[in-house]
N, C-alpha and C positions, 0 to 999 in steps of 0.2 A: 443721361450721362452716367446712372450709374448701374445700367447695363452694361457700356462700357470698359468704365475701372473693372467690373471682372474679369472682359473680354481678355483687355493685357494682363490683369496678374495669371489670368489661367495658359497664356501664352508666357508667361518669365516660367512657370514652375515646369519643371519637369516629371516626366512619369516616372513613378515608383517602378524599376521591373518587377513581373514577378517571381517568384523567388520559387522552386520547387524544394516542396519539406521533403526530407529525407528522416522518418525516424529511427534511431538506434538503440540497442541496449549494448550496454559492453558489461563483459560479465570476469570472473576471475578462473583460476584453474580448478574451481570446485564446481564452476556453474552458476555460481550466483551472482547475480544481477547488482552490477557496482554502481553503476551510471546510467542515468537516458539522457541522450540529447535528440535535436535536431540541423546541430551541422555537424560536420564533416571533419573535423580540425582534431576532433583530441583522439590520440595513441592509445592501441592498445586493443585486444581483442573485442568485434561488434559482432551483431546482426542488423540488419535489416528490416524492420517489423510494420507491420499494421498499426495503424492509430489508435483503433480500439487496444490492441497486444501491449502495446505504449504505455495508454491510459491508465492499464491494470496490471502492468511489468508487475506487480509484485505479487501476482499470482501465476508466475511462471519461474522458469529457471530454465539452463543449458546445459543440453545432454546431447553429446556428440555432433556438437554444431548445431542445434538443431532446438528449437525454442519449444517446451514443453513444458503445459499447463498442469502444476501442483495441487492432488487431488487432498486438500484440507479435511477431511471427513474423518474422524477417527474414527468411524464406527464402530463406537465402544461407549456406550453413556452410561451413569450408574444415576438413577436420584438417591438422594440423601433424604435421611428420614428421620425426625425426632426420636433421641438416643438420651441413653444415660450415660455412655462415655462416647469418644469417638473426638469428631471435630470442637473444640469451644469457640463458641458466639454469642455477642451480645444479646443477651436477649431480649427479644421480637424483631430483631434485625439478623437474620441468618447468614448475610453476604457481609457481616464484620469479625473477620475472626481475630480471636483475641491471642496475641503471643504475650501479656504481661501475664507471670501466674500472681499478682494479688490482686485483681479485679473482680470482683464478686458477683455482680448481675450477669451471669449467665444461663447459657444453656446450651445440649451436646445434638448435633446432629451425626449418623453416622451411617456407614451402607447399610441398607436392608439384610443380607445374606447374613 
């Protein structure tokens, strides 16, 4: 019997269709990436994109219609090096820098050159 009871209720439901994704970026007049969706309903300037392109929209932007990957790399690093003026940090914590000037425990990191 209750082989059955499934038989019918899997006979009352209906199938889900399936649904084809469509992903989007909609971007503004600068190029930048305002929205992602995956339907089709909201206004306004789109692409078309890849899943993965989707996933990581936010290392892209739009340049002449056209979806192009934003090369992040400044290539330009300086280290910072124990200084007598320069940057103030807490010190033995170099990644806190201090804007109050009456804070005493410090110390100066600053560029090499």
């Amino acid at each position: 019997m209750n082989n059955e009871f499934w038989q019918e209720v899997e006979s009352l439901i209906e199938p889900i269709p399936k649904q084809d994704i469509e992903y989007r970026v909609y971007y503004d007049e600068h190029g930048a990436i305002t929205l992602c969706t995956m339907t089709g309903d909201t206004p306004g300037n789109y692409l078309v994109v890849t899943k993965q392109e989707y996933d990581t929209y936010f290392n892209y932007r739009v340049i002449k219609d056209r979806l192009v990957k934003i090369d992040h790399d400044a290539r330009y690093c300086v280290q910072l090096t124990k200084s007598t003026k320069g940057f103030p940090v807490v010190r033995g914590h170099a990644g806190l820098l201090i804007e109050d000037e009456d804070y005493t425990d410090r110390e100066y990191y600053d560029r090499p050159n």
